[in-house]
Backbone bond lengths (Angstrom), bond angles and torsions (degrees), N, CA, C in turn:
res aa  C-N    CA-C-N  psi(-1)  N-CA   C-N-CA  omega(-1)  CA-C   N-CA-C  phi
1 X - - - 1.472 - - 1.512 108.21 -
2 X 1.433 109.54 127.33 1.657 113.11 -171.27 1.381 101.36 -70.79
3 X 1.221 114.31 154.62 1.588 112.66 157.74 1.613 123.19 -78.47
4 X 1.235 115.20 117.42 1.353 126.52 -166.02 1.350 110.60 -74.33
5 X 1.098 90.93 -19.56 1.807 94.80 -159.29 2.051 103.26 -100.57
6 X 1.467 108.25 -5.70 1.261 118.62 -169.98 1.746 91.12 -80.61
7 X 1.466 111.59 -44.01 1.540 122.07 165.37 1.248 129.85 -28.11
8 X 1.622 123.39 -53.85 0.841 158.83 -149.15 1.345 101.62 -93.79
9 X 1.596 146.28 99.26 1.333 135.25 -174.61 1.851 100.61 -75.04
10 X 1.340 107.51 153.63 1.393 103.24 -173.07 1.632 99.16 -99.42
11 X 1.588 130.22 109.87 1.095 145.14 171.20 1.364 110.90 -56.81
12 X 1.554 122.27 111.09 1.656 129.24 177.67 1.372 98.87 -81.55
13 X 1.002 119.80 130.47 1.487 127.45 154.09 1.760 118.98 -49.85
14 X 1.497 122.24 111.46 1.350 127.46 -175.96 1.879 109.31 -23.96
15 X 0.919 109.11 120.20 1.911 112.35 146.99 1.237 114.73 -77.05
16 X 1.682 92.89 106.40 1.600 109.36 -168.13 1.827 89.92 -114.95
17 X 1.211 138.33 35.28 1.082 146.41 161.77 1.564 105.58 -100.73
18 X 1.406 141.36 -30.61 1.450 125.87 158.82 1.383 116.53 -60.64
19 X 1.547 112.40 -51.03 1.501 113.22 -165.88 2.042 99.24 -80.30
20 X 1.160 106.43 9.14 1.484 85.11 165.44 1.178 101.42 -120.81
21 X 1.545 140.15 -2.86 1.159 122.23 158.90 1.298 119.76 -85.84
22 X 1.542 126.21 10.91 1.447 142.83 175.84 1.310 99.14 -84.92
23 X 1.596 105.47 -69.54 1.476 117.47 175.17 1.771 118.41 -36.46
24 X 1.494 101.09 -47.14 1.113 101.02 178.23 1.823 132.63 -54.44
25 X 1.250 81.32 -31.49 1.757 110.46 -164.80 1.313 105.89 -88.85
26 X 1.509 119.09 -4.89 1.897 107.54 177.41 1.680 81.34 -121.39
27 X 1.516 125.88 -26.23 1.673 101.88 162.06 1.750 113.30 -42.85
28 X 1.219 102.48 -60.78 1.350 92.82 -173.69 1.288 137.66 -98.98
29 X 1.290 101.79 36.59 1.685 134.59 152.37 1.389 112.08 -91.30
30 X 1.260 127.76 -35.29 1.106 147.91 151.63 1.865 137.69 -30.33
31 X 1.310 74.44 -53.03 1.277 102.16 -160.70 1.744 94.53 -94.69
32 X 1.536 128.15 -42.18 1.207 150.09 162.98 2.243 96.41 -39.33
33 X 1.457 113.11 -68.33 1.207 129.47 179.86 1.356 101.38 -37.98
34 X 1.179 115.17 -73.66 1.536 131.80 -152.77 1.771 90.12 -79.06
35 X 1.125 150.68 -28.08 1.452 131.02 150.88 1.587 109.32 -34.28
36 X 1.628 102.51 -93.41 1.139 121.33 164.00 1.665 120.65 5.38
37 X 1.349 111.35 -49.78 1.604 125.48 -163.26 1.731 88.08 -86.90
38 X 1.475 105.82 -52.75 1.383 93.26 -170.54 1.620 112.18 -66.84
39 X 1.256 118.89 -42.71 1.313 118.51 159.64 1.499 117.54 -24.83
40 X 0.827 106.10 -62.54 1.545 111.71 -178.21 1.515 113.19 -56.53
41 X 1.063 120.12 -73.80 2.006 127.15 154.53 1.360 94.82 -16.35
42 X 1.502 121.53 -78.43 1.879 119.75 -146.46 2.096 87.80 -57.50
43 X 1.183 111.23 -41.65 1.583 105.55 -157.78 1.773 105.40 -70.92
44 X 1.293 105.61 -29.49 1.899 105.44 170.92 1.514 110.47 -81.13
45 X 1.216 103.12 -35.51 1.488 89.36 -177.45 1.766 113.03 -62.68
46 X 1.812 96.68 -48.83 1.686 85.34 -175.02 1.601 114.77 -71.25
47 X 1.524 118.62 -4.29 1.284 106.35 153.97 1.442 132.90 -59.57
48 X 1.441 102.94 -47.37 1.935 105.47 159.63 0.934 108.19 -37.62
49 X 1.190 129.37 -56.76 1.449 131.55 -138.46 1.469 102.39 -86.40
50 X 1.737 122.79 -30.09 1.138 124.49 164.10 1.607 114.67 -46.27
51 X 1.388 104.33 -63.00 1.452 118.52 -165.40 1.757 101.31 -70.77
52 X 1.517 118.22 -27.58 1.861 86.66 167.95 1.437 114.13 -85.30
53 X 1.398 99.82 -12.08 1.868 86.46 179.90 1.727 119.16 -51.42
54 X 1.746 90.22 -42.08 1.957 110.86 175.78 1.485 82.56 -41.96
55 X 1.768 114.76 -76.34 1.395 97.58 -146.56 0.914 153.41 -42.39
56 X 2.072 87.80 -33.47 1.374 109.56 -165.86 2.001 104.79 -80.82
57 X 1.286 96.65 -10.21 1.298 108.71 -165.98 1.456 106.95 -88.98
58 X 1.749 125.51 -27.16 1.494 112.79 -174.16 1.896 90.66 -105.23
59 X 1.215 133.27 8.68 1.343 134.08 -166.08 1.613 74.06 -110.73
60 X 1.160 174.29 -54.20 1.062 156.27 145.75 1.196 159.50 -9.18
61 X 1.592 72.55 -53.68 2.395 98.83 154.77 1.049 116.99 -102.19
62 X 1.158 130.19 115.92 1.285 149.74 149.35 1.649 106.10 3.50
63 X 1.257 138.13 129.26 1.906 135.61 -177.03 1.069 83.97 -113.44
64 X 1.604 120.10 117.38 1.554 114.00 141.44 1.259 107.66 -94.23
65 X 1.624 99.64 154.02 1.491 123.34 179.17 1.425 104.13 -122.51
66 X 1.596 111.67 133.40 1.440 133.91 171.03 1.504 101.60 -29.40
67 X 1.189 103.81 132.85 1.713 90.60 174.81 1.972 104.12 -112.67
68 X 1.094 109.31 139.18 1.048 158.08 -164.14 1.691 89.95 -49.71
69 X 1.835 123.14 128.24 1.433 96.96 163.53 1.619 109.29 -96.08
70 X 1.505 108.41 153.18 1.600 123.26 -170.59 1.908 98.02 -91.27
71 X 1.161 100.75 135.20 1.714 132.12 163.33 1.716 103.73 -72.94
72 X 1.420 110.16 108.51 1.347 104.11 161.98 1.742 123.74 -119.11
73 X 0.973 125.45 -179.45 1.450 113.37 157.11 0.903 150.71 -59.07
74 X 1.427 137.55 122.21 1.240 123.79 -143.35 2.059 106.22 -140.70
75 X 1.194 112.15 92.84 1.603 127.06 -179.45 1.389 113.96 -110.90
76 X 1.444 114.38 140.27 1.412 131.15 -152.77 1.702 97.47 -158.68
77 X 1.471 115.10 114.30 1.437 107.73 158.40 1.798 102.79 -122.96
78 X 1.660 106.27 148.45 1.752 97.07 175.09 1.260 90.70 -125.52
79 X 1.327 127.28 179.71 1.518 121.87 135.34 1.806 97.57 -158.14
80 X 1.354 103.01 158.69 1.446 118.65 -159.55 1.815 135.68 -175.37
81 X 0.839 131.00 -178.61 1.757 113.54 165.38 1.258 106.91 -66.12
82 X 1.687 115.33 -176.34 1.106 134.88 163.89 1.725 91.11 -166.75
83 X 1.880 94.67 147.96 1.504 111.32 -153.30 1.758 96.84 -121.64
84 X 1.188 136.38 128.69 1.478 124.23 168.70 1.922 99.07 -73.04
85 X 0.886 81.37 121.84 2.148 81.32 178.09 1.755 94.75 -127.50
86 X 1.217 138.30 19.61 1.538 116.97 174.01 1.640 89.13 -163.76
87 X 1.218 137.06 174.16 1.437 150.46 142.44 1.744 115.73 -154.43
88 X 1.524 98.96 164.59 1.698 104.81 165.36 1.284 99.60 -155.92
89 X 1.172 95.76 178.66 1.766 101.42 173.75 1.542 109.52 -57.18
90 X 1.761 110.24 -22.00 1.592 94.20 -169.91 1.321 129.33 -115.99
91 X 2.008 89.35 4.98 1.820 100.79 -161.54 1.336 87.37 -137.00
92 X 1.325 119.74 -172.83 1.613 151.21 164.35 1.467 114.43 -144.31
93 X 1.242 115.07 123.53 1.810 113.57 168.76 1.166 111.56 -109.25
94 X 1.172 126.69 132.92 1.374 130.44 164.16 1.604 106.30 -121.65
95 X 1.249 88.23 167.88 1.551 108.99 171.42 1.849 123.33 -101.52
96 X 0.950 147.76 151.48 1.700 121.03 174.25 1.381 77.64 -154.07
97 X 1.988 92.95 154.22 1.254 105.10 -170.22 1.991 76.71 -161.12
98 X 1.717 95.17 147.47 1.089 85.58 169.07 2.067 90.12 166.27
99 X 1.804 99.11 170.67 1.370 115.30 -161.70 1.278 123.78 -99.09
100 X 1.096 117.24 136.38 1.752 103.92 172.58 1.023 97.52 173.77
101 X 2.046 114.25 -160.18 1.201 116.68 -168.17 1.395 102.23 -118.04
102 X 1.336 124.59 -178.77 1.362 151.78 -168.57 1.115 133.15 -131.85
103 X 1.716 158.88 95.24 1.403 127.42 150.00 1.436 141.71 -9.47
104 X 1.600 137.68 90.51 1.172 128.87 -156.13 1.678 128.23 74.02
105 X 1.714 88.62 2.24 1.249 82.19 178.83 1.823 113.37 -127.50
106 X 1.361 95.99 -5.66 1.626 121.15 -174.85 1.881 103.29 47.76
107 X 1.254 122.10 -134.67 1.603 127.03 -177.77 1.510 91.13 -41.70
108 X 1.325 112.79 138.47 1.705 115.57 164.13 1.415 97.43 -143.79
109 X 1.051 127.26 -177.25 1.715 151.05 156.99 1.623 105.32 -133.69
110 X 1.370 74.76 150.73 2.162 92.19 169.18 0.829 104.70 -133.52
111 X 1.544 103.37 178.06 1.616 110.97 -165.10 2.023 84.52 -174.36
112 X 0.972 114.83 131.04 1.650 123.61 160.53 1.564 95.88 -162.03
113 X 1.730 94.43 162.90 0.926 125.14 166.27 1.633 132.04 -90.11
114 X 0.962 135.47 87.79 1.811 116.84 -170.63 1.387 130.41 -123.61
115 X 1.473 99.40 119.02 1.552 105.30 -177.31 1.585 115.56 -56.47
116 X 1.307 139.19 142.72 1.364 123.82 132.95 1.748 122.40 -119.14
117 X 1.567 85.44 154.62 1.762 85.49 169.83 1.286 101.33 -99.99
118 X 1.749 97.38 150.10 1.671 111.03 -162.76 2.019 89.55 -83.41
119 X 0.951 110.34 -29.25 1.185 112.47 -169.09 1.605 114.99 -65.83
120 X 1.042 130.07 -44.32 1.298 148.34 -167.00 2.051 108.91 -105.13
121 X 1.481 111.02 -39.40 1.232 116.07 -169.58 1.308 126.14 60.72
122 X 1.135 122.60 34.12 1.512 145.42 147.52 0.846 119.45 -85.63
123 X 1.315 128.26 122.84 2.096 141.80 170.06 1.590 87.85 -111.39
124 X 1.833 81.51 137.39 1.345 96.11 166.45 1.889 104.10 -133.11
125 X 1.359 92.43 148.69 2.093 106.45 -178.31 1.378 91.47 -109.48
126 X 0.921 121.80 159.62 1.256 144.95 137.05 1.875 132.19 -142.72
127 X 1.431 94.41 24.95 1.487 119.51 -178.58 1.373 115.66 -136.88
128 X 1.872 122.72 27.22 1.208 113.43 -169.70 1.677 104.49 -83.61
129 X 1.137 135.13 131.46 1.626 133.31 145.76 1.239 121.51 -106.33
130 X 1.342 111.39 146.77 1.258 128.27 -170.73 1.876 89.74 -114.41
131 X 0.916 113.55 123.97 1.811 128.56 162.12 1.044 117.83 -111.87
132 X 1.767 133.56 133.40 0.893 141.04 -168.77 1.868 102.94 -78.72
133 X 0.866 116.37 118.86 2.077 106.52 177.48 1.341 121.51 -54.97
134 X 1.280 130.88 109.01 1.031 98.08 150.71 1.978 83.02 116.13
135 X 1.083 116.03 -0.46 1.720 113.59 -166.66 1.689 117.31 -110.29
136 X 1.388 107.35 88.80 1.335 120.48 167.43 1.571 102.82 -18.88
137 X 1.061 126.47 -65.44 1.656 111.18 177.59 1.011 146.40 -82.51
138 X 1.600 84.00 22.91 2.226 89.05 165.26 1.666 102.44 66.12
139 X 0.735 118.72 21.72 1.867 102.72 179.42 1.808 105.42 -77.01
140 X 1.623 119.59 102.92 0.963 118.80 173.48 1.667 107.90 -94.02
141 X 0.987 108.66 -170.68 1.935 127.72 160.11 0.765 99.10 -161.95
142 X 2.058 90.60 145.41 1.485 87.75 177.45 1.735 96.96 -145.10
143 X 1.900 90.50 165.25 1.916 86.44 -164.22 1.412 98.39 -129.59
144 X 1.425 107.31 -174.60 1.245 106.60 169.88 1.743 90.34 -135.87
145 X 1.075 117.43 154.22 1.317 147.44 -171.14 1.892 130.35 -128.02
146 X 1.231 111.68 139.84 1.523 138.23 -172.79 1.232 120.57 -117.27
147 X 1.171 128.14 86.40 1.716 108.37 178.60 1.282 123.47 -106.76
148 X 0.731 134.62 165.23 2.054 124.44 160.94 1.980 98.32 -132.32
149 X 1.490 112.78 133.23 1.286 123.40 -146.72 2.049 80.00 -125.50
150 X 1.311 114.00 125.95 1.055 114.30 172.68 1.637 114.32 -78.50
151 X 1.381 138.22 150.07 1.203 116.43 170.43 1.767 131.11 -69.12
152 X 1.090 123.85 159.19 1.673 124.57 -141.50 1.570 103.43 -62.02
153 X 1.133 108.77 144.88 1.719 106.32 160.77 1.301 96.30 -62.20
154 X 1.597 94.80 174.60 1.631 115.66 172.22 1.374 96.41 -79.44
155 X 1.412 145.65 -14.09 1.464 115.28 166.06 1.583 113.23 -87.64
156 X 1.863 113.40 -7.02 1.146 103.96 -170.46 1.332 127.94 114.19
157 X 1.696 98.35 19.05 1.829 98.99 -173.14 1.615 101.24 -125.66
158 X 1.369 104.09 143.53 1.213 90.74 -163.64 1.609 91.88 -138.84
159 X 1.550 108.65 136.25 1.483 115.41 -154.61 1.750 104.37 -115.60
160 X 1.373 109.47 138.96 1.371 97.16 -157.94 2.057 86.09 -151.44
161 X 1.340 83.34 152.47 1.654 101.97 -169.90 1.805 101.40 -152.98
162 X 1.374 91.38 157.46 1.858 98.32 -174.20 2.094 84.46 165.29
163 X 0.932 83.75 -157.96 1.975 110.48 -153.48 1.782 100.85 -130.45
164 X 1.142 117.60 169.80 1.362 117.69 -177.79 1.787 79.82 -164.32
165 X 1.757 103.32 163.46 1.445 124.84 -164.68 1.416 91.48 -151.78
166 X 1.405 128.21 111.42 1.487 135.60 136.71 1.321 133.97 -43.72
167 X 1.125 106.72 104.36 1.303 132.62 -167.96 1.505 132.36 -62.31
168 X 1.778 96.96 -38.74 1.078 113.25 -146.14 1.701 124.55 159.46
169 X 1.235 130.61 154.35 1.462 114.41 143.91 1.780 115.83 -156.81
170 X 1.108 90.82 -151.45 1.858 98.05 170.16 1.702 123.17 -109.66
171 X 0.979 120.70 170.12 1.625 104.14 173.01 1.467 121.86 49.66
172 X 1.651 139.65 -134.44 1.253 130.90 -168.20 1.647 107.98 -80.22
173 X 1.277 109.70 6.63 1.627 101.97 179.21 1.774 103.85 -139.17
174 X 1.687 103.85 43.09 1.023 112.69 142.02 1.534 143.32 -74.36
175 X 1.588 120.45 111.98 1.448 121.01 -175.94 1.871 94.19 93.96
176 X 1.444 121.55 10.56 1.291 106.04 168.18 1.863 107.91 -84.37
177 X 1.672 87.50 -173.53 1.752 108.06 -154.77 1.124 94.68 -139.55
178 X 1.510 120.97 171.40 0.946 118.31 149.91 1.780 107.04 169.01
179 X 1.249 138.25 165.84 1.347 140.00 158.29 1.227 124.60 -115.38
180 X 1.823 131.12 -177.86 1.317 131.11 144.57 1.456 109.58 155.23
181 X 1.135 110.57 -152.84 1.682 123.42 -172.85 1.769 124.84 -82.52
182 X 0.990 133.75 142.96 1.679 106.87 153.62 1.431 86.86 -143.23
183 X 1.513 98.51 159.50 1.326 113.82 -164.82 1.420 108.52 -147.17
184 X 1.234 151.86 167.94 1.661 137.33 172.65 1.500 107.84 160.92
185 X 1.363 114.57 -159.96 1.570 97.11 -179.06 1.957 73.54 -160.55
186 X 1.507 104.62 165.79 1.226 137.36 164.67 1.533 128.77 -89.57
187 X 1.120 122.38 107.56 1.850 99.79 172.25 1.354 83.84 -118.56
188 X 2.037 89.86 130.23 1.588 112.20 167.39 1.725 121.68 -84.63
189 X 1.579 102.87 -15.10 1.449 121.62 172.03 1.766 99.99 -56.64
190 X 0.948 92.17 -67.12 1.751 116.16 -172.79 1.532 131.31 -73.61
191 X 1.406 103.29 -22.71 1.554 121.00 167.60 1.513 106.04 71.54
192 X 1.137 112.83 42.73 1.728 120.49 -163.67 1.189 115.36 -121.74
193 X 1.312 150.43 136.60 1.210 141.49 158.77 1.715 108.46 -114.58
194 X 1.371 98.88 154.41 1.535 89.73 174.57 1.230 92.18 -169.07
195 X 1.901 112.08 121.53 1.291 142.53 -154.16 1.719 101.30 -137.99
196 X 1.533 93.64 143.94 1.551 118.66 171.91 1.575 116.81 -128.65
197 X 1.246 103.59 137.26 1.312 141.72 -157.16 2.178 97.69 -105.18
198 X 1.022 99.84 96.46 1.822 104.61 148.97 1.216 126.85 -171.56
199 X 1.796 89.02 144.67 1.453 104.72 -158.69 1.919 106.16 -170.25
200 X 1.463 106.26 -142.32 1.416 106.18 177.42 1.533 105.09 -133.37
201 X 1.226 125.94 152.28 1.352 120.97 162.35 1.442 98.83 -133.57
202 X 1.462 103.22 151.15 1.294 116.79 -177.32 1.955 101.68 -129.86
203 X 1.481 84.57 115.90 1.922 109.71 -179.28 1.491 114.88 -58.57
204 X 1.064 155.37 161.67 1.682 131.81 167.31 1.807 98.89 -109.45
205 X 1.480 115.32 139.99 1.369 110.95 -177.81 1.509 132.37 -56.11
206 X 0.633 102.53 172.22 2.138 97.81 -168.20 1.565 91.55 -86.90
Protein backbone atom coordinates (compact mmCIF):
# COMPACT_ATOMS: atom_id res chain seq x y z
CA UNK A 1 0.00 0.00 0.00
CA UNK A 2 1.56 3.35 -1.30
CA UNK A 3 1.78 6.07 1.04
CA UNK A 4 -0.89 8.52 0.21
CA UNK A 5 0.02 11.02 2.24
CA UNK A 6 3.87 11.00 0.89
CA UNK A 7 1.75 12.32 -2.39
CA UNK A 8 0.27 14.90 -0.83
CA UNK A 9 2.86 17.96 -0.36
CA UNK A 10 2.38 19.22 3.22
CA UNK A 11 1.14 23.00 2.80
CA UNK A 12 2.96 25.42 5.60
CA UNK A 13 0.88 28.02 6.58
CA UNK A 14 2.48 31.61 5.28
CA UNK A 15 5.15 33.35 7.82
CA UNK A 16 3.39 36.41 8.20
CA UNK A 17 5.90 37.45 11.02
CA UNK A 18 8.60 38.76 8.26
CA UNK A 19 6.11 40.67 6.19
CA UNK A 20 4.82 42.32 9.33
CA UNK A 21 7.99 43.18 10.58
CA UNK A 22 8.70 44.65 6.97
CA UNK A 23 5.38 46.23 7.07
CA UNK A 24 6.17 47.40 10.26
CA UNK A 25 9.50 48.96 9.42
CA UNK A 26 8.38 51.23 6.30
CA UNK A 27 5.24 52.20 8.76
CA UNK A 28 7.71 53.66 10.74
CA UNK A 29 9.76 55.18 8.16
CA UNK A 30 6.72 56.59 7.30
CA UNK A 31 5.52 57.77 10.01
CA UNK A 32 9.32 59.18 10.91
CA UNK A 33 8.78 61.20 7.13
CA UNK A 34 5.49 62.56 7.73
CA UNK A 35 6.74 64.07 11.32
CA UNK A 36 9.59 65.50 9.70
CA UNK A 37 7.23 67.23 6.92
CA UNK A 38 5.07 68.43 9.60
CA UNK A 39 8.01 69.64 11.45
CA UNK A 40 8.95 71.54 8.80
CA UNK A 41 5.23 73.30 8.22
CA UNK A 42 4.90 73.93 12.29
CA UNK A 43 8.64 75.72 12.03
CA UNK A 44 7.56 78.14 8.79
CA UNK A 45 4.45 78.73 9.86
CA UNK A 46 5.55 79.96 13.41
CA UNK A 47 8.05 81.90 11.50
CA UNK A 48 5.10 83.81 9.72
CA UNK A 49 3.58 84.12 12.54
CA UNK A 50 6.74 85.64 14.11
CA UNK A 51 7.12 88.16 11.37
CA UNK A 52 3.23 89.32 11.44
CA UNK A 53 3.28 89.67 15.04
CA UNK A 54 6.46 92.46 14.16
CA UNK A 55 4.02 93.75 11.74
CA UNK A 56 1.16 93.90 13.43
CA UNK A 57 3.18 95.25 16.26
CA UNK A 58 5.32 98.24 14.50
CA UNK A 59 1.98 99.08 12.16
CA UNK A 60 0.56 99.86 15.57
CA UNK A 61 3.14 102.22 17.02
CA UNK A 62 3.45 105.19 15.71
CA UNK A 63 7.51 105.31 13.65
CA UNK A 64 9.11 108.41 14.29
CA UNK A 65 11.61 109.54 11.90
CA UNK A 66 14.62 111.91 12.68
CA UNK A 67 13.48 115.00 11.39
CA UNK A 68 15.47 116.57 8.95
CA UNK A 69 17.37 120.07 9.76
CA UNK A 70 15.68 123.01 7.50
CA UNK A 71 18.01 125.67 5.43
CA UNK A 72 16.74 129.11 5.98
CA UNK A 73 17.79 132.55 5.04
CA UNK A 74 20.43 133.90 6.23
CA UNK A 75 21.35 138.12 5.87
CA UNK A 76 23.96 139.99 7.73
CA UNK A 77 25.10 143.64 7.07
CA UNK A 78 28.13 145.24 9.49
CA UNK A 79 30.13 148.16 8.86
CA UNK A 80 33.02 149.47 11.06
CA UNK A 81 36.97 150.21 11.33
CA UNK A 82 39.60 148.10 10.21
CA UNK A 83 43.23 148.35 11.81
CA UNK A 84 46.62 147.31 9.79
CA UNK A 85 48.14 145.20 12.88
CA UNK A 86 50.84 142.93 10.78
CA UNK A 87 52.55 143.46 7.14
CA UNK A 88 55.33 141.84 4.73
CA UNK A 89 56.43 142.29 1.52
CA UNK A 90 53.69 139.73 0.58
CA UNK A 91 50.63 140.08 2.89
CA UNK A 92 48.61 142.71 4.96
CA UNK A 93 46.69 141.80 8.28
CA UNK A 94 44.10 143.62 9.49
CA UNK A 95 41.73 143.38 12.06
CA UNK A 96 37.77 144.49 11.32
CA UNK A 97 35.33 145.05 13.78
CA UNK A 98 32.12 146.48 13.24
CA UNK A 99 27.94 146.82 13.79
CA UNK A 100 24.91 145.67 12.40
CA UNK A 101 22.29 143.20 12.12
CA UNK A 102 21.92 139.48 11.64
CA UNK A 103 19.39 136.65 10.73
CA UNK A 104 18.42 135.08 14.13
CA UNK A 105 20.55 137.15 15.53
CA UNK A 106 18.87 140.76 15.33
CA UNK A 107 21.70 143.70 16.76
CA UNK A 108 25.08 141.75 16.30
CA UNK A 109 28.78 143.00 16.11
CA UNK A 110 31.76 141.48 14.21
CA UNK A 111 34.99 141.25 14.57
CA UNK A 112 37.51 139.03 12.07
CA UNK A 113 40.73 138.96 11.28
CA UNK A 114 41.90 139.03 7.43
CA UNK A 115 44.95 138.36 5.72
CA UNK A 116 45.51 139.62 2.15
CA UNK A 117 48.03 138.95 -0.49
CA UNK A 118 49.08 142.16 -2.17
CA UNK A 119 49.84 140.08 -5.07
CA UNK A 120 46.70 138.30 -5.87
CA UNK A 121 44.16 140.66 -3.70
CA UNK A 122 42.40 138.06 -1.91
CA UNK A 123 41.83 138.22 2.05
CA UNK A 124 41.11 135.33 3.64
CA UNK A 125 39.25 134.98 7.60
CA UNK A 126 38.97 132.17 9.12
CA UNK A 127 38.14 133.81 12.58
CA UNK A 128 35.05 135.85 11.62
CA UNK A 129 32.18 135.96 14.58
CA UNK A 130 29.17 137.39 14.45
CA UNK A 131 27.70 138.04 18.30
CA UNK A 132 24.40 138.77 18.96
CA UNK A 133 24.60 142.45 21.21
CA UNK A 134 23.50 142.64 24.03
CA UNK A 135 22.72 138.50 24.57
CA UNK A 136 23.04 136.99 28.00
CA UNK A 137 23.70 133.71 26.15
CA UNK A 138 26.63 134.23 24.27
CA UNK A 139 25.12 132.86 21.04
CA UNK A 140 28.02 133.59 18.64
CA UNK A 141 28.63 132.26 14.82
CA UNK A 142 31.24 131.80 13.38
CA UNK A 143 32.54 131.77 9.56
CA UNK A 144 35.21 131.54 7.54
CA UNK A 145 35.56 133.88 4.65
CA UNK A 146 36.99 134.57 0.84
CA UNK A 147 37.33 137.84 -0.59
CA UNK A 148 38.95 139.25 -3.72
CA UNK A 149 39.60 143.21 -3.05
CA UNK A 150 39.80 145.16 -6.33
CA UNK A 151 42.71 147.62 -6.42
CA UNK A 152 41.82 151.24 -4.86
CA UNK A 153 39.91 153.85 -6.76
CA UNK A 154 41.56 157.09 -7.20
CA UNK A 155 39.52 158.32 -4.25
CA UNK A 156 40.47 155.18 -2.40
CA UNK A 157 37.64 152.63 -2.34
CA UNK A 158 38.27 149.46 -2.88
CA UNK A 159 35.46 146.91 -3.68
CA UNK A 160 35.77 143.38 -2.81
CA UNK A 161 33.48 140.21 -3.14
CA UNK A 162 34.10 136.34 -2.32
CA UNK A 163 31.69 133.75 -0.30
CA UNK A 164 31.92 132.88 3.40
CA UNK A 165 30.96 129.13 4.95
CA UNK A 166 29.51 128.70 8.54
CA UNK A 167 31.39 126.92 10.51
CA UNK A 168 29.83 126.61 13.49
CA UNK A 169 28.91 128.48 16.74
CA UNK A 170 28.16 128.61 20.53
CA UNK A 171 24.81 128.50 22.27
CA UNK A 172 21.58 128.22 19.84
CA UNK A 173 23.82 128.08 16.74
CA UNK A 174 25.79 125.37 17.94
CA UNK A 175 26.75 122.61 15.16
CA UNK A 176 25.10 125.15 12.62
CA UNK A 177 26.08 125.46 8.70
CA UNK A 178 25.59 127.35 6.33
CA UNK A 179 26.91 129.16 2.85
CA UNK A 180 26.71 132.31 0.50
CA UNK A 181 27.97 135.64 -0.77
CA UNK A 182 29.73 138.68 0.91
CA UNK A 183 30.16 141.63 -0.83
CA UNK A 184 31.14 145.37 0.58
CA UNK A 185 33.64 147.89 -0.30
CA UNK A 186 36.65 149.49 1.73
CA UNK A 187 37.28 153.24 2.27
CA UNK A 188 41.03 153.79 2.90
CA UNK A 189 40.19 157.66 3.32
CA UNK A 190 37.89 156.65 6.14
CA UNK A 191 39.33 153.42 7.52
CA UNK A 192 35.87 151.74 7.19
CA UNK A 193 34.70 148.68 5.84
CA UNK A 194 31.23 147.80 5.35
CA UNK A 195 30.24 144.22 4.24
CA UNK A 196 27.06 142.13 3.43
CA UNK A 197 26.31 138.82 4.27
CA UNK A 198 23.75 136.47 1.90
CA UNK A 199 23.15 133.18 1.87
CA UNK A 200 21.49 130.15 3.88
CA UNK A 201 22.14 128.84 7.27
CA UNK A 202 21.07 125.71 8.41
CA UNK A 203 20.19 125.48 12.54
CA UNK A 204 20.76 121.74 13.85
CA UNK A 205 17.42 120.30 15.52
CA UNK A 206 16.94 120.41 19.27
Amino acid sequence: MKDHCSRNPIITPPDNSKSSSKDSRSGDRMNIQYRRRIGVVLAKNAASLVILALLMMFSASPIVFASESQSTRFKASFSGPFHIVASTPTTITVTVTGEGRATHLGDSDLSATVTIVLATGVGTSTDTTITASEDEHEDNLFLTTVTSETPPSPQGIIILSGTYTITGGTGEFRGATGSGTVSGTVSLPAGTVSQSFRGTITLPDE
